[in-house]
LOMAR-894508 format. One record per residue: residue number from 1; residue in three letters; z, x, y of N, C-alpha, C in turn. Coordinates in steps of 0.001 Angstrom, whole numbers, plus 500000, padded with zeros to 6 digits. Layout:
BEGIN
   k   r   n_up n_east n_north  ca_up ca_east ca_north   c_up c_east c_north
 NUM ALA      Z      X       Y      Z       X        Y      Z      X       Y
...
//
This chain:
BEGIN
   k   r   n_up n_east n_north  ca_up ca_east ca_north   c_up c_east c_north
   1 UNK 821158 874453  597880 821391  873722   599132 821978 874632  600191
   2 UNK 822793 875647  599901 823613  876284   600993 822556 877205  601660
   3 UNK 821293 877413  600685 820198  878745   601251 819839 877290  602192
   4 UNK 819032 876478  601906 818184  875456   603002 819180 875666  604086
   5 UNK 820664 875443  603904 821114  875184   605183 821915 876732  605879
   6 UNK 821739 877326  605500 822004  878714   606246 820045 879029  606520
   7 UNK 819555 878393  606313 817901  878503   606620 817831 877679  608311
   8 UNK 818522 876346  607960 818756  875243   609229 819484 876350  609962
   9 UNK 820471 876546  609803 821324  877110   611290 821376 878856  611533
  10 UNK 820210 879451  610986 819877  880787   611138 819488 880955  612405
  11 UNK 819941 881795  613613 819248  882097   615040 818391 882512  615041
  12 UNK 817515 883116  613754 816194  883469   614141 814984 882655  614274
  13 UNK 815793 881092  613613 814845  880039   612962 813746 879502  614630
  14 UNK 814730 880100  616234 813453  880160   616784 812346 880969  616930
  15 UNK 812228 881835  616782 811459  882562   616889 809809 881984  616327
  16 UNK 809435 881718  615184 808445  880699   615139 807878 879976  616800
  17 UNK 809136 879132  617691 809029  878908   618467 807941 879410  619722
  18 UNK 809104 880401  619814 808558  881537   620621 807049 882506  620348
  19 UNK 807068 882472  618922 805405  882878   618463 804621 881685  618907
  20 UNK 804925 880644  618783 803765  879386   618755 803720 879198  620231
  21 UNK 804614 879584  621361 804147  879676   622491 803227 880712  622999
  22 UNK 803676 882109  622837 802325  882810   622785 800796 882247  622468
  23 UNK 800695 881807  621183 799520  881869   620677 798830 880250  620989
  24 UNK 799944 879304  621988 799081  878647   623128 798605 879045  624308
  25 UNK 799722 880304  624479 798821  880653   626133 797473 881066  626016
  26 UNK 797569 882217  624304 796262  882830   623858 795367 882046  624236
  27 UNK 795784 880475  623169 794316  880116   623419 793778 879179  624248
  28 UNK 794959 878775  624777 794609  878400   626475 793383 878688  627135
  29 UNK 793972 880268  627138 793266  881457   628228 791671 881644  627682
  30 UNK 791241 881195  626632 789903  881344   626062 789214 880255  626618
  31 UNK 789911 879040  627034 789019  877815   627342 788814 877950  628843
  32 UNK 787696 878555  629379 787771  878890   630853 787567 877624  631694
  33 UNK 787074 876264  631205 787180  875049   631657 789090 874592  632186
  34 UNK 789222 874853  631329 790468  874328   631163 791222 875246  632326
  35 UNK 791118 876866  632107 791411  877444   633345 791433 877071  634548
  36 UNK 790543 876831  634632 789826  876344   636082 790068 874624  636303
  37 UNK 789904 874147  635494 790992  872937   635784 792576 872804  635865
  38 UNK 793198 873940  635951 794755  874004   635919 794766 874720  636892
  39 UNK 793849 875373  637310 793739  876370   638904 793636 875257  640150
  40 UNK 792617 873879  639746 792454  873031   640763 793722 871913  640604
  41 UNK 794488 871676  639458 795792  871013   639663 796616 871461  640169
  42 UNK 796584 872878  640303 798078  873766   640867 797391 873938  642192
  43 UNK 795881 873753  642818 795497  873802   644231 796322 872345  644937
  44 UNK 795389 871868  644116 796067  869679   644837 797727 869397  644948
  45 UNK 798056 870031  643889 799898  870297   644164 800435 870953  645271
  46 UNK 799683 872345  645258 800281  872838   646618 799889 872256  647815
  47 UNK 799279 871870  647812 798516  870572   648934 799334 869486  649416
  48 UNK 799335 868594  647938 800684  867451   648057 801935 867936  649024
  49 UNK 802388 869551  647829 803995  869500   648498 803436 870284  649596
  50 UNK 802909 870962  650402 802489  871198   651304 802052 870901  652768
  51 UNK 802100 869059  652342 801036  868342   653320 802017 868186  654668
  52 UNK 803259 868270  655042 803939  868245   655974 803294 869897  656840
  53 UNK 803683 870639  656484 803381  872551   656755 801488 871964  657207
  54 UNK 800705 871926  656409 799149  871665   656527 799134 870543  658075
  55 UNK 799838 869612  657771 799299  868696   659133 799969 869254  660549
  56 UNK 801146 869762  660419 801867  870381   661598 800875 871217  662084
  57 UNK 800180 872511  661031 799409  873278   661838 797950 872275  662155
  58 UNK 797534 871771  661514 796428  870325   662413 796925 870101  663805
  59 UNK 798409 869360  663731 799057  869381   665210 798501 867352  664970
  60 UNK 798702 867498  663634 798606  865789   663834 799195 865211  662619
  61 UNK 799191 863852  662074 799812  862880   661585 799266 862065  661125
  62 UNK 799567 861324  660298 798916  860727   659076 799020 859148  659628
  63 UNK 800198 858537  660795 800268  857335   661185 800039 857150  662766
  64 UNK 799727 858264  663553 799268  858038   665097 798083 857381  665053
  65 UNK 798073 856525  666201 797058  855947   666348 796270 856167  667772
  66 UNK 794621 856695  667462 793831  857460   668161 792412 856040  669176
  67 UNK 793146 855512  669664 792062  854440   669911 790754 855168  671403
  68 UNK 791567 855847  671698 790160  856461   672500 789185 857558  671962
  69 UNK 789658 857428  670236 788748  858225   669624 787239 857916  668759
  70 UNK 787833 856685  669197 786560  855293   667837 786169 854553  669304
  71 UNK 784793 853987  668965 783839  853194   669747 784116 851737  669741
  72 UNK 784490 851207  670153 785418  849473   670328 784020 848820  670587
  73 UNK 783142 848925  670932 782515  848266   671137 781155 848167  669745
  74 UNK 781503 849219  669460 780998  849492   668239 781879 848374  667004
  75 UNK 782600 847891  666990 783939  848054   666233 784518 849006  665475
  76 UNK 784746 849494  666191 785942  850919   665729 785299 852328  665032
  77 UNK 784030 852462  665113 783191  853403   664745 783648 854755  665214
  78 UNK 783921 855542  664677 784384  857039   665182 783724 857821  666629
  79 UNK 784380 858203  667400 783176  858834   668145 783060 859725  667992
  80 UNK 781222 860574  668166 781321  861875   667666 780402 862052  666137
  81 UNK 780065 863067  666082 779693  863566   664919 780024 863594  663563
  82 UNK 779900 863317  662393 780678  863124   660830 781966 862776  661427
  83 UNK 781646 861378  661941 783105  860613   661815 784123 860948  662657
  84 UNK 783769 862187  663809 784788  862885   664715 785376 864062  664814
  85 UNK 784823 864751  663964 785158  865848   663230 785252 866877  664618
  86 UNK 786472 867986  664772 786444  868826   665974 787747 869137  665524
  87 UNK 787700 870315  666309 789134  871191   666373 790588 870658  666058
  88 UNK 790740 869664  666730 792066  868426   666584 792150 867943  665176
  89 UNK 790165 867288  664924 791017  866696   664067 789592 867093  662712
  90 UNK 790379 868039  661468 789497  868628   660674 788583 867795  660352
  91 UNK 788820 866576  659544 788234  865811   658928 787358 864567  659466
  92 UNK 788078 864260  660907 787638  863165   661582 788759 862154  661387
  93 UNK 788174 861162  661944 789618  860212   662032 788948 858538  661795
  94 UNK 789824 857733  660822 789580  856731   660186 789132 855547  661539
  95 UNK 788327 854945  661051 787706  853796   661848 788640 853000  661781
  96 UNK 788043 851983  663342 789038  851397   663940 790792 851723  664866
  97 UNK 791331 852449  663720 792656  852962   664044 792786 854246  664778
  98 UNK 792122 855488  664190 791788  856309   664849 792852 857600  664342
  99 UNK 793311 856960  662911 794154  858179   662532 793811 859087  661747
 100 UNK 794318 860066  661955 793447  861393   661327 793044 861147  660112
 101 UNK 792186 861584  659298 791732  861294   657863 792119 862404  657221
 102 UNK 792401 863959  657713 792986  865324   657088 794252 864968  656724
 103 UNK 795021 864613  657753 796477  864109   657697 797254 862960  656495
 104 UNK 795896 861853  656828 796023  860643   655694 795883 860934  653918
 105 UNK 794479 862000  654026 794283  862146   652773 795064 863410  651879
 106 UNK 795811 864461  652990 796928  864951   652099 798681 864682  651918
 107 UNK 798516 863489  652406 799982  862843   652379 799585 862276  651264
 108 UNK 798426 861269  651524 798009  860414   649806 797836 861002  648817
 109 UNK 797824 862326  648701 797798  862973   647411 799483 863058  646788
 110 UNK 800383 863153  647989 801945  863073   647316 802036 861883  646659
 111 UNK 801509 860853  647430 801692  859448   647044 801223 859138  645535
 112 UNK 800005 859327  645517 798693  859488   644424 799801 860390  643204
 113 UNK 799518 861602  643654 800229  863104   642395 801508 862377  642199
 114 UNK 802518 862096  642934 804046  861715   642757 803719 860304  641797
 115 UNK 803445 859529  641960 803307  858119   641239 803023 858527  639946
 116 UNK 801443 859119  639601 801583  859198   638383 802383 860526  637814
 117 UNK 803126 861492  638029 803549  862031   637354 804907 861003  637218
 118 UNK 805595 860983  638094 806908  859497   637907 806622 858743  636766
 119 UNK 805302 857997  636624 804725  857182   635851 805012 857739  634128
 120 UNK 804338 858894  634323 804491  859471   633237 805596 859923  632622
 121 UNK 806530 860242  633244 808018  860433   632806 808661 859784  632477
 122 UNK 808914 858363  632960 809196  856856   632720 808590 856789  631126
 123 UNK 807182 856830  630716 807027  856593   630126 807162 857303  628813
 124 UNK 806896 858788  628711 807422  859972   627946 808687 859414  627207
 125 UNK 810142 859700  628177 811285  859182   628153 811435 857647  627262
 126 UNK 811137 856846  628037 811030  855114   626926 810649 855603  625332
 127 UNK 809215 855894  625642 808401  856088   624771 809019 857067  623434
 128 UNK 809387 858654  623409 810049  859218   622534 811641 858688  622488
 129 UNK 812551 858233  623404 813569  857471   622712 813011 855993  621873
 130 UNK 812322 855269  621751 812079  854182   620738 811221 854385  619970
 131 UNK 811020 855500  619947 809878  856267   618960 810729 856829  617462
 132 UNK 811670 857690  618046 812560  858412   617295 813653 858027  616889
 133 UNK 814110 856476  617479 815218  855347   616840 814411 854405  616061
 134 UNK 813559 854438  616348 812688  852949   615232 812560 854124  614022
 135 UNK 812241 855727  614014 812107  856395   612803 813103 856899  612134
 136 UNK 814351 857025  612941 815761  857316   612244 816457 855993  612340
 137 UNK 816171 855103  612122 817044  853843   612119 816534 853421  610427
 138 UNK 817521 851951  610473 817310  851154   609380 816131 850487  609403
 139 UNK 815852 850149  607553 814431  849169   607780 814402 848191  609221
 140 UNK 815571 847174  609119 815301  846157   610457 815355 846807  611747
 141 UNK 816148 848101  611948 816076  848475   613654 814123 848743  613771
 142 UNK 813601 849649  612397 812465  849963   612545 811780 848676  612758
 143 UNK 811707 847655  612108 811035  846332   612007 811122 846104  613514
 144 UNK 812217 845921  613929 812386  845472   615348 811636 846066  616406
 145 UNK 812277 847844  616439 811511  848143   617731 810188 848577  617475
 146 UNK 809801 848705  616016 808178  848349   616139 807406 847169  616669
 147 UNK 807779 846189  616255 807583  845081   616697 807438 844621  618301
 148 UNK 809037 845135  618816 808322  845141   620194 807643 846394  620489
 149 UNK 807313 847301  620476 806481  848344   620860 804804 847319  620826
 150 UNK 804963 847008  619853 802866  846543   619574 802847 845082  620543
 151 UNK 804235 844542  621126 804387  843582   622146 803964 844283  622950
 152 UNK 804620 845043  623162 804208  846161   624667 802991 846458  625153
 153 UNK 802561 847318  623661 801290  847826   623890 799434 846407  623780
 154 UNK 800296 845200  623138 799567  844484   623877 799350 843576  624904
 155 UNK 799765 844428  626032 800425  843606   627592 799115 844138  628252
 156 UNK 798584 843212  629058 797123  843854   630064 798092 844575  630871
 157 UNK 797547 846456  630921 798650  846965   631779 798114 845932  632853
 158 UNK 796561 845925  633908 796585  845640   635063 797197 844339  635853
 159 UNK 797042 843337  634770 797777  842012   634717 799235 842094  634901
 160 UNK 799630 842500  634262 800983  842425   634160 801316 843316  635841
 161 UNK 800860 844331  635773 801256  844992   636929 801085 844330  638417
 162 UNK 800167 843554  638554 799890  842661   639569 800990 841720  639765
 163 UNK 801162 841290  638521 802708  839790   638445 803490 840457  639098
 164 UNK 804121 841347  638081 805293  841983   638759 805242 842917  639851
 165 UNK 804430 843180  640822 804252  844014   642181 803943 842525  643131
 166 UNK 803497 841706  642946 803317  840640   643779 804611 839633  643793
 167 UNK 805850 839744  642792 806688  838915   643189 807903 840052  643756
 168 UNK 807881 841141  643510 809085  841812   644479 809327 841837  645747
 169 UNK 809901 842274  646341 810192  842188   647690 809722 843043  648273
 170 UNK 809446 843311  649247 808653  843943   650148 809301 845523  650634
 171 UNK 810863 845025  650574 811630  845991   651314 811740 847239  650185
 172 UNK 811604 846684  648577 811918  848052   648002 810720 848817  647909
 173 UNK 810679 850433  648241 810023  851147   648192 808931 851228  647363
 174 UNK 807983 851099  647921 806376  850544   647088 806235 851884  646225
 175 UNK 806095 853151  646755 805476  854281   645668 806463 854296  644195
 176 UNK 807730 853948  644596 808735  853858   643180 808261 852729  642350
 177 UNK 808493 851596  643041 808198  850198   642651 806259 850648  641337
 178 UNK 805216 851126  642098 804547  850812   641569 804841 851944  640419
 179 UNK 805487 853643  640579 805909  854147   639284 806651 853577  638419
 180 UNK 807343 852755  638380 808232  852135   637424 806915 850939  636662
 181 UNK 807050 850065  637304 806019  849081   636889 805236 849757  635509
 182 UNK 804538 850719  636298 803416  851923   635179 803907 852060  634052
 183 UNK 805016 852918  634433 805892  853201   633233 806902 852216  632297
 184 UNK 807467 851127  632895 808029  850160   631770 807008 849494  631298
 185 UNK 805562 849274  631455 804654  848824   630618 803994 849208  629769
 186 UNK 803575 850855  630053 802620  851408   629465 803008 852505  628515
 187 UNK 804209 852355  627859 805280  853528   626750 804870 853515  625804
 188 UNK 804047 852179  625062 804199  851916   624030 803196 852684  622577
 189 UNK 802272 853058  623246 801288  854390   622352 801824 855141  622366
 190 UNK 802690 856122  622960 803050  857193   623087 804783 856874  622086
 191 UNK 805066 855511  621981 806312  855328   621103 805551 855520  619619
 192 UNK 804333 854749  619775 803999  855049   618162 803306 856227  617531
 193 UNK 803228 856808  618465 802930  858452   618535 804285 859222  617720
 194 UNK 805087 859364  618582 806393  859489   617857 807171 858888  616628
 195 UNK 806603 857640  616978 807156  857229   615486 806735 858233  613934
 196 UNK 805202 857746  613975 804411  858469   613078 804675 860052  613138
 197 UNK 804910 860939  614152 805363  862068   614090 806481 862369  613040
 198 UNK 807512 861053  613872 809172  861515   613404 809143 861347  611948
 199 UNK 808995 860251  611412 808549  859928   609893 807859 861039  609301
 200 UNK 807136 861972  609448 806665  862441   608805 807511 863892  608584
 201 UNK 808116 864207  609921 809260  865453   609889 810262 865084  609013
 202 UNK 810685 863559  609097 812377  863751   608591 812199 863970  606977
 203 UNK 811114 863692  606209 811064  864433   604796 810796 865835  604664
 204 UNK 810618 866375  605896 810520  867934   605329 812060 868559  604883
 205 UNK 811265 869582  604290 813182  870188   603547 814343 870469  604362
 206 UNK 813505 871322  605818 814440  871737   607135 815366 870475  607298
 207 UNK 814759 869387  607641 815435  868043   607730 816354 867944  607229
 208 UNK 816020 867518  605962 816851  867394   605152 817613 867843  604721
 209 UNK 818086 869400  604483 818609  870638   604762 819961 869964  605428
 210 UNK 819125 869724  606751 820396  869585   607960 821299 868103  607860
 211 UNK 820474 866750  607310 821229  866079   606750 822237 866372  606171
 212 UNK 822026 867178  605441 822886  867385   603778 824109 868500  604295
 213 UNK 823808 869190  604983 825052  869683   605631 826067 869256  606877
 214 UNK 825401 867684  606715 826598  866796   607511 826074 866513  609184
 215 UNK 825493 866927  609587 824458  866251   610728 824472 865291  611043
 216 UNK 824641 865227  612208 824498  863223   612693 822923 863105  612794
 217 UNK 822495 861882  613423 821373  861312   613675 820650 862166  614864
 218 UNK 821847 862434  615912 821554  862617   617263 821044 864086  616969
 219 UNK 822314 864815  616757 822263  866002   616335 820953 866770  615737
 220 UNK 820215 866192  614540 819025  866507   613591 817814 865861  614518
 221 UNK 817832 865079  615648 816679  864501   616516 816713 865677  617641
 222 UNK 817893 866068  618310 818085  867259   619323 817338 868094  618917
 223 UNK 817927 868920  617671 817704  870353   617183 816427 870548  616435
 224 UNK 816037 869852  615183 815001  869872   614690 814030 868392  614850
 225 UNK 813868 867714  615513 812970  866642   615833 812160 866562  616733
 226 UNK 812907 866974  617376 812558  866748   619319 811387 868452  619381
 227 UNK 811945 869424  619124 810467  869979   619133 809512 870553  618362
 228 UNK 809207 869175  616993 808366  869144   616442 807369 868055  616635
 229 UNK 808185 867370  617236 806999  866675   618401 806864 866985  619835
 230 UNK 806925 868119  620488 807057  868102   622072 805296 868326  621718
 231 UNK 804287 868746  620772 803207  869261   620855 802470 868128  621062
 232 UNK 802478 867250  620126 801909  865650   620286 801896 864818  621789
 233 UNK 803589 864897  621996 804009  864302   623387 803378 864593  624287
 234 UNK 803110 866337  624408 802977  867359   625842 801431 866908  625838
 235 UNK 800732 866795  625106 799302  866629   624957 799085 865219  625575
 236 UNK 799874 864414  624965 799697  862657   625205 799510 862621  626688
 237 UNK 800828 863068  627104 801381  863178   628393 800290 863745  629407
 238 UNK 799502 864983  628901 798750  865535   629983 797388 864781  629789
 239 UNK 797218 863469  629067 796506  862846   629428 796707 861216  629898
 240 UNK 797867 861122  629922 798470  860006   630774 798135 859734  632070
 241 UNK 798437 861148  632902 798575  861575   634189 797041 861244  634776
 242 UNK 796028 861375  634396 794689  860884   634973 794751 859259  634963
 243 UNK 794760 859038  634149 794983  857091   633622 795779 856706  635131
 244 UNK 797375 857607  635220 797980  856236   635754 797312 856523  637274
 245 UNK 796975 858195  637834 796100  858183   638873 795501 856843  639457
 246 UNK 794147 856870  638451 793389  855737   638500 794299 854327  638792
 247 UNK 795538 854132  637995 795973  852532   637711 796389 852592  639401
 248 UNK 796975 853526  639511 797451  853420   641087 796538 853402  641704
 249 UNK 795459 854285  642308 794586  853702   642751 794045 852063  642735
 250 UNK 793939 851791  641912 793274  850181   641212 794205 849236  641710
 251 UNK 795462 849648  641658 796380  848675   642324 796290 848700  644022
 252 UNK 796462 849610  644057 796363  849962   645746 795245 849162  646517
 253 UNK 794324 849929  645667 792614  849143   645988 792734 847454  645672
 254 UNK 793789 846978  645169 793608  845566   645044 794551 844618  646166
 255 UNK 795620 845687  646685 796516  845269   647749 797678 845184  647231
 256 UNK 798348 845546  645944 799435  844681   645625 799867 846357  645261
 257 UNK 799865 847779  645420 800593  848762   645679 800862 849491  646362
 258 UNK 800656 850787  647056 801181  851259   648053 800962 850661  649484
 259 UNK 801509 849907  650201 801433  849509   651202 801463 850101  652571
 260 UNK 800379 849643  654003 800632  850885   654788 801665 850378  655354
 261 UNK 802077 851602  656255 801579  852572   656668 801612 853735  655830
 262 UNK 802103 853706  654911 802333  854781   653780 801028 855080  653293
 263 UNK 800363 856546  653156 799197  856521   652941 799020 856896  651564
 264 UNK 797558 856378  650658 797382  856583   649252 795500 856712  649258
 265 UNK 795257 857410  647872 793911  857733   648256 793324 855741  647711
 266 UNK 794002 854724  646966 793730  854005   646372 793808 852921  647692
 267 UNK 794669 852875  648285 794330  852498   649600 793524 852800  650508
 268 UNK 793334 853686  651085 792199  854602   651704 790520 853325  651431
 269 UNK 790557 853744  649881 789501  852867   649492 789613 851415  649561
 270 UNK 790551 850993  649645 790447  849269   650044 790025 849176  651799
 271 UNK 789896 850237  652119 789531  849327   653636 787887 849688  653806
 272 UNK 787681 850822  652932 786415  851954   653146 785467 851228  653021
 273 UNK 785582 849997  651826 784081  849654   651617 783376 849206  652053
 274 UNK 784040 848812  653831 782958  848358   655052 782657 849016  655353
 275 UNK 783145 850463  655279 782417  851581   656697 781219 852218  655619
 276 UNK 781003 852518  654461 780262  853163   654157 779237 853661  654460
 277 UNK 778626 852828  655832 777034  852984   656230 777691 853423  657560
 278 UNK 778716 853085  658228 779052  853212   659521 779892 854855  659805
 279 UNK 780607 854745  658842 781591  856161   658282 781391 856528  657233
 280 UNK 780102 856968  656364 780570  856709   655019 781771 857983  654289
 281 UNK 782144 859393  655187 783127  859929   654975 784263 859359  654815
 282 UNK 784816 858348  655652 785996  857614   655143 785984 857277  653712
 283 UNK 784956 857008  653080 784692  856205   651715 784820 858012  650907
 284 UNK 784127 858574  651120 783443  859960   650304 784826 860430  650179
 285 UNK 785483 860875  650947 786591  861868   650910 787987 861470  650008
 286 UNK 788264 859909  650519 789581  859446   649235 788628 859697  647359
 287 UNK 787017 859326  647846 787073  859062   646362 786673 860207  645346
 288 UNK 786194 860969  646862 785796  862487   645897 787258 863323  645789
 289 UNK 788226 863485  646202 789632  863358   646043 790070 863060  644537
 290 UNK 789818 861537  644647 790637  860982   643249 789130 861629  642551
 291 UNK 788065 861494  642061 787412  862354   640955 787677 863393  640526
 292 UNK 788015 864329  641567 788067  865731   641394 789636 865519  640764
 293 UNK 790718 865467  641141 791530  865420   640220 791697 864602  638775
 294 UNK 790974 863102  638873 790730  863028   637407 790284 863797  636291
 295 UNK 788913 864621  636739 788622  865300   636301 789237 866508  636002
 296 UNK 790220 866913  636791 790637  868219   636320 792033 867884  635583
 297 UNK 792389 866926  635686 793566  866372   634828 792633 866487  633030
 298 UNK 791697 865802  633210 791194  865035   631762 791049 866265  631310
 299 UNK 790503 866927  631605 789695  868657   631241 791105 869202  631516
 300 UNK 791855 869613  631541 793451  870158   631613 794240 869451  630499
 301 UNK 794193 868393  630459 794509  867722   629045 794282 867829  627960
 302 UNK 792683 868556  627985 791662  868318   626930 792129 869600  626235
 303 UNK 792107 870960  627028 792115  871933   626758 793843 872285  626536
 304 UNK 794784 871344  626732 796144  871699   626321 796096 871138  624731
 305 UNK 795107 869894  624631 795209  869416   623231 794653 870247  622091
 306 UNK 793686 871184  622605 793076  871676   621716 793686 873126  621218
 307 UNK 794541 873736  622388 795546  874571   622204 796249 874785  621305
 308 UNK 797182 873186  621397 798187  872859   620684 797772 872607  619126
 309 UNK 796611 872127  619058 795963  872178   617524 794154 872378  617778
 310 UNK 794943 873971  617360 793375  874215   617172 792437 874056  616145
 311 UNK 792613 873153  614910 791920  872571   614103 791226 872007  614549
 312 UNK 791525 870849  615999 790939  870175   616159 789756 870691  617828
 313 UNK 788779 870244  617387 787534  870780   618419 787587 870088  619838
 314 UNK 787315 870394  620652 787294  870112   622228 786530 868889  622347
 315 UNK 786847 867447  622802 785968  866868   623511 784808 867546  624292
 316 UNK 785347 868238  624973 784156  869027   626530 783614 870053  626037
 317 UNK 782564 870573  625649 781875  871856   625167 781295 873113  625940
 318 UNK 781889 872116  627642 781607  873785   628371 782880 874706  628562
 319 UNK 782321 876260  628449 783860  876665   628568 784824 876453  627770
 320 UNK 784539 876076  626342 785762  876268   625207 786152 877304  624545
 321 UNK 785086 878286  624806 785798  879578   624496 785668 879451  622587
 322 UNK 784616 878653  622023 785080  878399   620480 784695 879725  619830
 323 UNK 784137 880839  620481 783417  881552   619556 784924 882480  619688
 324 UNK 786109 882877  621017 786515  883640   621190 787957 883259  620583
 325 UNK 787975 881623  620142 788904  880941   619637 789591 881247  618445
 326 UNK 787616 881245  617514 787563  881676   616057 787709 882812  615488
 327 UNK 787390 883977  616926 787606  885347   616233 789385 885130  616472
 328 UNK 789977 884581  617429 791084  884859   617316 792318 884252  616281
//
């Protein structure tokens, strides 16, 4: 027993660590999909936090309103070429109102990017704390917060999210309001993710090791628990982030989340689906927007999962790099 536990509290015992990070960047770097989808998430980010710096040099704004720029008699039809497009204003400027669409659609990406990563943290957080107390607890704590977890996880996220965004108040801040919502509903896979993880660590010897040399609960979940699942989590997680995209969008697009004047690409599309023939750039630009980052989320996800266990084979088969995987 004293070797296991001078094994537990040896400083070299990270190092493993530190090898198993290497040999994700390795094989990261082989999946050139995946590259290139973490090149276009770290583009749309600098964009997001950017979009104040980007519209200043435009020399415009995401909430002015341009009425001698749209055709009134038209009803509100842009004037001008693709929607208005000229020096002032890059993109052209949204029908009827007349506000820039460059301006609108990189503020809505903070809105859009900020929500679901919020979303996802909310839920991470819930999710591995009742994950890792239902697996270090007693039979009944486990009984219990399993129990509600499979409550959870059978809640219609979109349903539920509608109830509760349609009876709050108006005044509290909609982009929080709809991250929270996301996240106190949608924890509950990612708790039984952890569960099944934690259960399966706390019989290894290391574990137990550290039990036996007097360890609390907290203590043996900190040191040896917590990152023998960050691989499971980090994976879950980087495919969360497309999902709640979309949920926000879906809410937005239904009226009951980001509210204007605050701009979102999921909003954007609730007004678009009249202009399509009249503007159809207003419509094209929020939604080729939200694709392109779904997509490079899902494929960024895909290729962190396959990283993290490379036993297991790539959903996406372009750009996996399997031949350069296997020699490695």
């Amino acid at each position: 027993m004293s070797e296991a536990v001078l094994a537990v509290e040896t400083p070299g015992a990270s190092a493993p660590g530190a090898s198993g990070a290497r040999q994700f960047w390795r094989r990261l770097r082989t999946q050139r999909a995946a590259l290139v989808a973490a090149v276009v998430v770290a583009l749309l980010v600098l964009v997001a936090l950017a979009a104040p710096l980007l519209t200043a040099i435009e020399g415009q704004d995401p909430t002015t309103y341009h009425p001698s720029l749209v055709d009134s008699a038209r009803g509100g039809v842009p004037i001008g070429s693709f929607g208005g497009v000229s020096a002032e204003h890059w993109l052209g400027v949204e029908p009827q109102t007349g506000r820039d669409l460059f301006a609108r659609l990189v503020y809505g990406a903070r809105v859009s990017l900020g929500v679901a990563l919020a979303a996802t943290v909310v839920q991470v957080v819930i999710g591995v704390a009742v994950g890792v107390a239902a697996a270090l607890g007693n039979r009944w704590v486990d009984q219990l917060l399993s129990r509600f977890t499979d409550v959870i996880v059978g809640m219609p996220l979109m349903i539920m999210s509608l109830a509760l965004l349609a009876i709050v108040p108006p005044s509290f801040p909609r982009p929080v309001l709809v991250a929270l919502v996301i996240g106190l509903i949608a924890w509950g896979n990612i708790a039984k993710i952890v569960r099944a993880q934690t259960l399966t660590l706390k019989e290894l010897d290391y574990v137990s090791a550290a039990r036996l040399s007097g360890w609390g609960s907290w203590r043996i979940a900190r040191r040896e628990l917590l990152p023998g699942i960050a691989a499971p989590v980090i994976t879950y997680a980087a495919l969360l982030v497309p999902t709640n995209i979309t949920v926000e969008a879906a809410l937005s697009f239904l009226g009951v989340g980001v509210k204007p004047p605050t701009p979102s690409w999921g909003q954007m599309l609730t007004a678009a689906d009249v202009w399509y023939q009249a503007a159809p750039q207003y419509l094209l630009l929020p939604a080729g927007a939200l694709f392109v980052t779904v997509l490079a989320l899902t494929v960024l996800g895909d290729g962190v999962r396959t990283a993290l266990d490379p036993r297991a084979a790539s959903r996406l088969r372009v750009g996996t790099g399997r031949k350069r995987e296997a020699k490695a």
